[in-house]
N, C-alpha and C positions, 0 to 999 in steps of 0.2 A: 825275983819277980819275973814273972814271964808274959813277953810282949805278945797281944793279940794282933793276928795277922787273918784275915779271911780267907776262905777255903775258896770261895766264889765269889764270882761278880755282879751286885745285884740280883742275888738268889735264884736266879736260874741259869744261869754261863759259868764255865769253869774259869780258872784265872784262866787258862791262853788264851779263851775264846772273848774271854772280857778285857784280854788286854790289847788282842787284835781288834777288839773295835773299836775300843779307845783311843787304840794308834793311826787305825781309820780314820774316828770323829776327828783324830787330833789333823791329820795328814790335809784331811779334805777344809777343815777351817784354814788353815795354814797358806795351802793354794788359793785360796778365794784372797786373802787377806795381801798374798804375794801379787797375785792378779791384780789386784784393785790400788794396789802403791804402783806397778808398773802402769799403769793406766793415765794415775795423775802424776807423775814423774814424765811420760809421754807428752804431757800436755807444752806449751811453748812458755817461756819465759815470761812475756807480754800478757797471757791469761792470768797468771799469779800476782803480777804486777797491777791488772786493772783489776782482778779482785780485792789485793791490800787496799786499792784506795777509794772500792767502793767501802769496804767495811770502814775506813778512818774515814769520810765523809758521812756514814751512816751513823756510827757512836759516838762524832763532834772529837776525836781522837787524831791528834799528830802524830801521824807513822810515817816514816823514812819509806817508801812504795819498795821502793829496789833490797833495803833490807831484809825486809817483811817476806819480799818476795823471793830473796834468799834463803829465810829461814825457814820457810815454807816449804820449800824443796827440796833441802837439807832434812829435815823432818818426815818428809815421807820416803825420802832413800832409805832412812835410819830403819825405817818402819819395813821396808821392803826388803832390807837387809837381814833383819831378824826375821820376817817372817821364813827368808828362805832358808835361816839357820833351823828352824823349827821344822822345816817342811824337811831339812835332811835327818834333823834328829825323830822325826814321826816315822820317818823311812827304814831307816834302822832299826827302831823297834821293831816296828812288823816285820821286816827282814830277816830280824833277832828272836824272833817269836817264833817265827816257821821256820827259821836251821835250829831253834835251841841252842842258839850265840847269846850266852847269857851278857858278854862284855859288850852285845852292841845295846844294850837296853838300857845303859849308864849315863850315854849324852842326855836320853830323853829323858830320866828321872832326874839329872842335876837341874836340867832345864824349868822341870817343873816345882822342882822344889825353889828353886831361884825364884820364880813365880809365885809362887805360894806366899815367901816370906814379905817381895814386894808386894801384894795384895795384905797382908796382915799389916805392914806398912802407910798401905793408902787406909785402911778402915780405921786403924789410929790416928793417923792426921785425918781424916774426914770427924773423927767423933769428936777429937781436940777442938776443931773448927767448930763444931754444932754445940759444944758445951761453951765453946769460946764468946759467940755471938749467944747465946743465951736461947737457943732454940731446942727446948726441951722434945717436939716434934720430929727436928730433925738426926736430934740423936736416938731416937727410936726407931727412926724408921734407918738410920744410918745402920744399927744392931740389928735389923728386921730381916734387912737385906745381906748384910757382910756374912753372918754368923752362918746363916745355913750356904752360904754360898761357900767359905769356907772350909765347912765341914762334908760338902759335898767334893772339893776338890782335896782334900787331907783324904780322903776314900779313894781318892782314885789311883792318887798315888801310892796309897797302900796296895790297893789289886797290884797296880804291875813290880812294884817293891814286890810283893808276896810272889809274883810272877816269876820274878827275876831269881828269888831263893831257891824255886820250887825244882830250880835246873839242879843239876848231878852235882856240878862244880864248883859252884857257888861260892864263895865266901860269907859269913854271916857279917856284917857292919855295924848292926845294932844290936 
């Protein structure tokens, strides 16, 4: 059986040209996303702290302030941590893509398949949920939204998968 791999990226871009903008799109989300955790990691101790406990006055909710406002912080480091692992692996690729360094192209596709399978994960426990609570709605609209989003992202990783073959040295893995 022989696996289909595309020739091009969204029908008019070759794979390089579609995997450099891919790596673009991916680079340029990544910094924003890196930007915006250093922002609120900037912020002082005391902001997080009198946000926990406007929300636990607001939802009639007992929250530990200082906990809350540890977990808080903790959670967007996390966030700002990955993003910048992401911003090195979109780097690479592009980097990988204009020397024709096929092995720098490997961090960003484990990444994204790592990705992938958590997202097929979240659309499973989100459909679980919406069949659970008996909301025939929300499990439609949970497949309305997952399934092409999905299947838009299983494409993309195929361009730069195809990308990554299309070099001299390659190794085939599938």
């Amino acid at each position: 059986m022989k696996t289909w791999y595309p020739r091009g990226c969204c029908c008019c871009f070759s794979l390089r040209v579609g995997t450099l903008i891919l790596g673009s799109l991916s680079l340029f989300g990544s910094v924003l996303v890196l930007l915006s955790s250093l922002r609120f990691v900037a912020r002082s101790y005391e902001d997080f702290r009198a946000a926990c406990i406007h929300v636990s006055q607001e939802r009639q909710v007992n929250l530990d302030p200082d906990s809350c406002a540890i977990l808080v912080r903790i959670t967007i480091a996390f966030d700002g941590i990955m993003a910048a692992v992401s911003t090195l692996f979109s780097i690479l690729l592009v980097a990988g893509v204009n020397a024709r360094k096929e092995r720098w192209m490997l961090p960003y596709l484990a990444l994204q398949v790592k990705g992938y399978c958590l997202t097929v994960l979240v659309f499973v426990l989100l459909l679980i949920i919406a069949i659970y609570t008996g909301s025939a709605i929300g499990a439609l609209v949970t497949i309305l939204v997952c399934v092409p989003v999905m299947l838009i992202l299983s494409y993309f990783i195929m361009v730069v998968y195809a990308c990554y073959r299309e070099t001299d040295d390659a190794p085939c893995f599938l």
